[in-house]
PLY file of the C-alpha trace (Angstrom):
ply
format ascii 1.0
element vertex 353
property float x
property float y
property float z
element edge 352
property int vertex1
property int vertex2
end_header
-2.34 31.87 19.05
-6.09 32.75 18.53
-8.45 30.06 16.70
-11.00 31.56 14.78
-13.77 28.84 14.93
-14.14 25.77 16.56
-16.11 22.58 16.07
-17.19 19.63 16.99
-17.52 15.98 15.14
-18.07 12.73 15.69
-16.59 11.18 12.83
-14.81 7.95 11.64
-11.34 7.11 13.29
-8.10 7.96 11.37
-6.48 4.47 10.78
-4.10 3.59 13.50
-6.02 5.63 16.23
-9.00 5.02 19.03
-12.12 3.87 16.98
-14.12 6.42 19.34
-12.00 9.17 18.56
-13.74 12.89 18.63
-12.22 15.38 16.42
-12.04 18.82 16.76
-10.71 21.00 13.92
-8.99 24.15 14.44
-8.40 26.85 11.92
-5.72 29.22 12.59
-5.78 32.52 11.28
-2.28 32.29 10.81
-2.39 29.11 8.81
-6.02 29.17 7.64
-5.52 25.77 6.37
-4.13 23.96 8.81
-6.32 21.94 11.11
-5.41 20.26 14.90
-6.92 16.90 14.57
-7.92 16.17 18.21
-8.07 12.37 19.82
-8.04 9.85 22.85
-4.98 7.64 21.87
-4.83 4.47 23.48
-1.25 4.54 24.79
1.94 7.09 24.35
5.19 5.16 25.18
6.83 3.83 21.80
8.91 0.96 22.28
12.54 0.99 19.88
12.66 -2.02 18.56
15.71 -3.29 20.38
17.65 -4.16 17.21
18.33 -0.51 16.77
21.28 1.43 17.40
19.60 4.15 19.12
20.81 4.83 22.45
16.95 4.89 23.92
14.85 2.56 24.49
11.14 4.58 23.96
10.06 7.55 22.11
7.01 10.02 23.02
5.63 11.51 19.90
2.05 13.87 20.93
1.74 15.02 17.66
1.76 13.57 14.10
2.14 15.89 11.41
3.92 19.17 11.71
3.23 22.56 10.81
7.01 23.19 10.40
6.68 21.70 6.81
10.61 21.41 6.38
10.73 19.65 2.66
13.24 16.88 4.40
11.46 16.00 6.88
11.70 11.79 7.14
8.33 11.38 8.87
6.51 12.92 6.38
5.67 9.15 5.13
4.12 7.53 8.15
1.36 10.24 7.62
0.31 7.27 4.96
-0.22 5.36 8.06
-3.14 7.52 8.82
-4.88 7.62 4.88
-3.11 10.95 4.58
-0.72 12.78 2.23
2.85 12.90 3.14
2.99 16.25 1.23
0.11 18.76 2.31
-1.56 17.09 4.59
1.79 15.94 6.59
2.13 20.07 7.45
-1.84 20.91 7.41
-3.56 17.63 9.10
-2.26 17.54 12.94
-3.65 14.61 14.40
-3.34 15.84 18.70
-3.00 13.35 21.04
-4.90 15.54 23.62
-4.74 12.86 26.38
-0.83 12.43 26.33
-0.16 14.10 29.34
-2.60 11.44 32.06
-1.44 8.82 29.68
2.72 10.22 30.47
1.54 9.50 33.80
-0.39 6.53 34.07
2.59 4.47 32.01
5.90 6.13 34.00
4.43 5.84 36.73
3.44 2.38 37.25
5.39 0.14 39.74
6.92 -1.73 36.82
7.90 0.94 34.33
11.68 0.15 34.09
13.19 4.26 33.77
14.53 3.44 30.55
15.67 6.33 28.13
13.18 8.54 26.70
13.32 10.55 24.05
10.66 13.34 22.19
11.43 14.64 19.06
12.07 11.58 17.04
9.41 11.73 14.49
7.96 15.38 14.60
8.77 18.57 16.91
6.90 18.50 19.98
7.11 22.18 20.29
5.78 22.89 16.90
2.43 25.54 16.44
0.14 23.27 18.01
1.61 23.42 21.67
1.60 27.03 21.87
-2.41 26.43 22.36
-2.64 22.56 23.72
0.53 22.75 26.29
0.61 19.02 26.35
4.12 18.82 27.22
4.14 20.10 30.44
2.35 17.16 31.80
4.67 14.91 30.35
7.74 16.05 31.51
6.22 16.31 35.13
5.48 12.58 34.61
8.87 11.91 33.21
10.46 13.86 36.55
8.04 12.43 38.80
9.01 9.03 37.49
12.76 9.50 37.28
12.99 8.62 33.93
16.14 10.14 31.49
15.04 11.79 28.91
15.85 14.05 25.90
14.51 16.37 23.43
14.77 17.77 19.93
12.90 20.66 18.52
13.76 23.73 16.25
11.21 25.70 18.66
12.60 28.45 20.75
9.06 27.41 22.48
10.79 24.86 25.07
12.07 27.82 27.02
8.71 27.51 28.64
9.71 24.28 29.99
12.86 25.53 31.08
12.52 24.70 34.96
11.63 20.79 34.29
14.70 20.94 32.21
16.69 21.83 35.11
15.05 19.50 37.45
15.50 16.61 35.06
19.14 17.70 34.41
19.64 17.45 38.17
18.10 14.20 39.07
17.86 11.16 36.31
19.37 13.04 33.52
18.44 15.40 30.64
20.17 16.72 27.51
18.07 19.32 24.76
18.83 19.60 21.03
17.83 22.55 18.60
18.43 21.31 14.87
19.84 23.91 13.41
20.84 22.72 9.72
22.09 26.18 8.53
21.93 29.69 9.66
22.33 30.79 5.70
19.11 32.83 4.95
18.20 31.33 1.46
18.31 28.00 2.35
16.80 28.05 5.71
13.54 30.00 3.78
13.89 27.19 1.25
13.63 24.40 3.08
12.13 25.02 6.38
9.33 27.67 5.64
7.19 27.42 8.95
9.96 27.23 11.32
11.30 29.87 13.67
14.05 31.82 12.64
17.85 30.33 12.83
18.95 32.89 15.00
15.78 32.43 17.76
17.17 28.91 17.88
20.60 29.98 18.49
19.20 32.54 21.03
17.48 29.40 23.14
20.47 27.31 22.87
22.48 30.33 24.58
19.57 30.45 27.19
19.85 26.69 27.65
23.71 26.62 27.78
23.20 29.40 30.84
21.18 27.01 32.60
23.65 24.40 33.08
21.56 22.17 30.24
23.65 19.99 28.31
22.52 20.77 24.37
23.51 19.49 21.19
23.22 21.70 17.80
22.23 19.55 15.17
23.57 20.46 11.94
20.93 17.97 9.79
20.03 16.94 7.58
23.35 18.11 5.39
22.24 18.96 1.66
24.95 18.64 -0.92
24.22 22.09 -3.66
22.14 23.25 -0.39
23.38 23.50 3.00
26.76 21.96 2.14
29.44 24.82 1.43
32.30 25.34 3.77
31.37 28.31 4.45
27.58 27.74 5.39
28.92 24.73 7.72
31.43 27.14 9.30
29.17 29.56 9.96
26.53 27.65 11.89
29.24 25.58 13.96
31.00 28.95 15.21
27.65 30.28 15.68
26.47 27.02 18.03
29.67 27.17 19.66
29.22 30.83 20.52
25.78 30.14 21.94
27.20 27.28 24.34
26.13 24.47 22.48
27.88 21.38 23.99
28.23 19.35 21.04
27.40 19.80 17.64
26.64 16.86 14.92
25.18 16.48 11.95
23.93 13.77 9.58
23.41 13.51 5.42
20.20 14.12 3.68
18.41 10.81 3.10
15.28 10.20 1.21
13.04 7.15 2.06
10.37 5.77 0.76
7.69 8.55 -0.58
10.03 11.65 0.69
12.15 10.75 -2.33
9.51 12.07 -4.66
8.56 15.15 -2.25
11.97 16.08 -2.58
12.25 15.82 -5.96
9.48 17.70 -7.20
10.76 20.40 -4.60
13.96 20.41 -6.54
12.64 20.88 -9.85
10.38 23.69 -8.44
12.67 25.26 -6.32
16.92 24.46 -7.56
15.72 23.08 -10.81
19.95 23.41 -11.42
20.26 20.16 -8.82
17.77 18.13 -10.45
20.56 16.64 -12.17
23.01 15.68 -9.12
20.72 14.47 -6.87
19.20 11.78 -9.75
22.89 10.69 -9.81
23.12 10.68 -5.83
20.31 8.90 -5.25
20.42 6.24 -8.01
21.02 3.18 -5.74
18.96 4.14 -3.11
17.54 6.16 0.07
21.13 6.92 1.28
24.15 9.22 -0.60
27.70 7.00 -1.68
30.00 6.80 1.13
32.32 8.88 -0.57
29.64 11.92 -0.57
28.69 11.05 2.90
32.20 11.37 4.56
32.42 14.27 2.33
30.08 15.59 4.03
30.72 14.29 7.70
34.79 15.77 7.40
33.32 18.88 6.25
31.86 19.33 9.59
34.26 17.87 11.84
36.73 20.51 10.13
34.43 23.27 11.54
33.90 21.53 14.60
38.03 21.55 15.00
38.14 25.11 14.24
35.37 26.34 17.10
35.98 24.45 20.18
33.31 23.93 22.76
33.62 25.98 25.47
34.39 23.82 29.14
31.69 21.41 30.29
30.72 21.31 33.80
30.58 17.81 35.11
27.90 16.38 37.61
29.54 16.31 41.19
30.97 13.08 42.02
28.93 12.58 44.64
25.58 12.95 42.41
27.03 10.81 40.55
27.42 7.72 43.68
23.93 9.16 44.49
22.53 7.95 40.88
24.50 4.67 41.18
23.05 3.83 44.59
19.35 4.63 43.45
19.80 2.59 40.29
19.11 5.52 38.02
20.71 5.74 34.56
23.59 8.36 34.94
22.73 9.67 31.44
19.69 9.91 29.32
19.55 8.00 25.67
19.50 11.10 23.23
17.58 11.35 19.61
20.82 14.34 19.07
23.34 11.29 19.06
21.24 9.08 16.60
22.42 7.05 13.55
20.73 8.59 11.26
17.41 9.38 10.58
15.82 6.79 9.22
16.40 4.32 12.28
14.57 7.17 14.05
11.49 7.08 11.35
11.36 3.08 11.68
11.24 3.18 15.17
8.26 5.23 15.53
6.39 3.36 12.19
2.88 3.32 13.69
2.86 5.76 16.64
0 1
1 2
2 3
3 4
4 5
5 6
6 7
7 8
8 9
9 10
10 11
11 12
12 13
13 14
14 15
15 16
16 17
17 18
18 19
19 20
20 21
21 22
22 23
23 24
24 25
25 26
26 27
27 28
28 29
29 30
30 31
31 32
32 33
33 34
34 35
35 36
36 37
37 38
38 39
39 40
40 41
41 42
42 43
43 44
44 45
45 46
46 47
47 48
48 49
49 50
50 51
51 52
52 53
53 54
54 55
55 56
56 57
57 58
58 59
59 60
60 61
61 62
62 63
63 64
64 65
65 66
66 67
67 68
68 69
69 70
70 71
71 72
72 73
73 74
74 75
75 76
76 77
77 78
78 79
79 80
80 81
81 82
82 83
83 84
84 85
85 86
86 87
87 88
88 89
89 90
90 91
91 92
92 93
93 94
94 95
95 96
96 97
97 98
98 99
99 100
100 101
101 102
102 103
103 104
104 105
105 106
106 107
107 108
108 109
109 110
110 111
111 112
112 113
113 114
114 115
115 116
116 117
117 118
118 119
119 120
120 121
121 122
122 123
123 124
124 125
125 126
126 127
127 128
128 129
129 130
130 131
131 132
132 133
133 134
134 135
135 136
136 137
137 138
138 139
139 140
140 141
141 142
142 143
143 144
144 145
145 146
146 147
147 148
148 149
149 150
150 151
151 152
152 153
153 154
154 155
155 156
156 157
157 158
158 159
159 160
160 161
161 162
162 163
163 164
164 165
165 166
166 167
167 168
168 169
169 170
170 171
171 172
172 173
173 174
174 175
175 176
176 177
177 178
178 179
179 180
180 181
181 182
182 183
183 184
184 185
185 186
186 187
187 188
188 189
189 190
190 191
191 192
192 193
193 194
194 195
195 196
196 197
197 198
198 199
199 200
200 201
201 202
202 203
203 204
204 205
205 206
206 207
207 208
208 209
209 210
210 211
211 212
212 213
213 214
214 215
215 216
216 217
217 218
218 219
219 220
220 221
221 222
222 223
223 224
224 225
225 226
226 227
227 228
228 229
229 230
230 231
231 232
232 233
233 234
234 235
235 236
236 237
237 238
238 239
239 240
240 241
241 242
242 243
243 244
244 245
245 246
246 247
247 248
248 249
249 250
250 251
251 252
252 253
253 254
254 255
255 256
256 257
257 258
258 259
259 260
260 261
261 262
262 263
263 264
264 265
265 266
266 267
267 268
268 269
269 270
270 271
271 272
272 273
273 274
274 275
275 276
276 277
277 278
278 279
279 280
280 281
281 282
282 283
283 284
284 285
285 286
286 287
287 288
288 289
289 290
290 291
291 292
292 293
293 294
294 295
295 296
296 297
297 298
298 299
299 300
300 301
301 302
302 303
303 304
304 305
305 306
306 307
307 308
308 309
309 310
310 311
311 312
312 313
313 314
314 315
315 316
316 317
317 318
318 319
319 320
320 321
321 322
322 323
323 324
324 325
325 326
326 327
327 328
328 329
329 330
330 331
331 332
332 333
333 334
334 335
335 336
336 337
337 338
338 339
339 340
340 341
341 342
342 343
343 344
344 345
345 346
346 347
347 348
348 349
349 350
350 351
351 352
């Protein structure tokens, strides 16, 4: 990706970040509105607070904001965080945390850091526009290997096939698992809903490429919209279609809408399926989350599909690897974001990142 002009401030700190941040904006001819909002952050590793169900214990986030602009997206409020919008300026305003990679290694690698689950992708994609030209993550998955620290990823970038080799490595030694979220492979709703993101079928294409690697990779078929991504036939089709690419597991989770995402959504609705206005005011009447009834709705829809398509036969790690991890005291599998609650435990555990 080509930037057509660069440059450089000295301006106030966004709130939340380094008071002597420098910014550097980036206009993309692609995007001529977005800009990459560069700073110094103070620290990467994101403690989960350890009342939460997730099964890691610390999140790496080196962007905030994404250019994916998917109108579910559950971060988009902790843009607020920062004096921005949650709407436009949530898919337009990318603060880059251009230090994260000597900050990956200065915190896993100190004699104290405990190799506790790790996991990117909880709050925005990692592999989103912005890497293509920063290549932060590199760095941090060296410091992650070097560190032998378990860790996991999810992204709807084809993009992380660059990475492909510290996937293996990680795979092999502490542990490593990848996740594409792949919430439909219908046409009109992926162009609906995720209108910066690459293609359903590129996705599908890496998860193949990731399956033939020996990396273990979960499709995740979220959030699930009802009126949107919800029919039978649309869940069928992107389960067989994970399945066919290798996918190890595939899971899913219900459309929720917290805090200002509720009124995001809505207004997308009445722009864009006017017709659901309707059912989602009665859906969401008591709250962030749908009624259990419409959730497990939802949830047997896809284990039906998930009966249907099999996975194919997992290769297991060697016994022996698997005495070798025990004796070394590393973690025999990584904590994954793809195996999450829902979505909102993942957006308060990275409130202020």
């Amino acid at each position: 990706m080509r930037w057509r002009t660069l440059t450089a401030d000295r301006q106030p700190a966004l709130p939340g970040l380094e008071s002597a941040a420098d910014f550097r904006h980036f206009d993309p001819p692609a995007a001529a509105d977005v800009r990459f909002l560069e700073v110094r952050a103070r620290s990467l590793l994101n403690r989960v607070p350890t009342r939460s169900r997730l099964p890691f214990r610390w999140t790496i986030n080196p962007y905030r904001g994404c250019t994916h602009a998917c109108v579910y997206c559950f971060a988009r409020p902790s843009h607020r965080y920062l004096d921005l919008d949650p709407g436009r300026d949530f898919e337009r305003r990318i603060v880059v945390k251009v230090n994260a990679p000597e900050l990956a290694r200065a915190e896993l690698l100190r004699a104290d850091w405990c190799r506790e689950p790790v996991a990117l992708g909880t709050n925005t994609d990692p592999y989103q526009w912005a890497e293509a030209r920063y290549r932060l993550l590199p760095g941090i998955w060296e410091a992650l290997r070097d560190s032998a620290t378990p860790a996991s990823l999810l992204t709807k970038s084809p993009l992380l096939l660059r990475d492909l080799r510290f996937f293996r490595e990680l795979a092999a030694g502490p542990g490593f698992e990848a996740g594409l979220s792949i919430p439909t492979v219908d046409e009109r709703a992926w162009r609906a809903t995720e209108p910066h993101t690459p293609h359903p079928r590129a996705r599908l294409e890496a998860v193949a490429e990731l399956a033939r690697n020996g990396i273990p990779t979960t499709v995740m078929v979220a959030p699930l919209m009802p009126g949107i991504n919800d029919a039978p036939r649309q869940i069928e089709a992107v389960v067989e279609a994970a399945r066919e690419a290798g996918a190890t597991r595939v899971v899913g989770i219900p459309l929720h809408l917290r805090g200002e995402l509720r009124d995001l959504f809505f207004a997308w609705l009445g722009e864009q399926r006017p017709e659901l206005v309707a059912r989602y005011t009665q859906l969401y009447a008591r709250g962030a989350y749908l009624p259990r009834n419409e959730r497990e709705r939802l949830l047997r829809a896809l284990a039906a599909s998930r009966d249907r398509f099999r996975p194919p036969p997992r290769t297991r790690p060697s016994r022996s690897r698997e005495r070798s991890r025990a004796r070394s005291g590393r973690p025999t599998a990584a904590g994954s974001p793809l195996s999450r609650p829902d979505g909102a435990a993942v957006a308060r555990a990275n409130d202020g990142t």
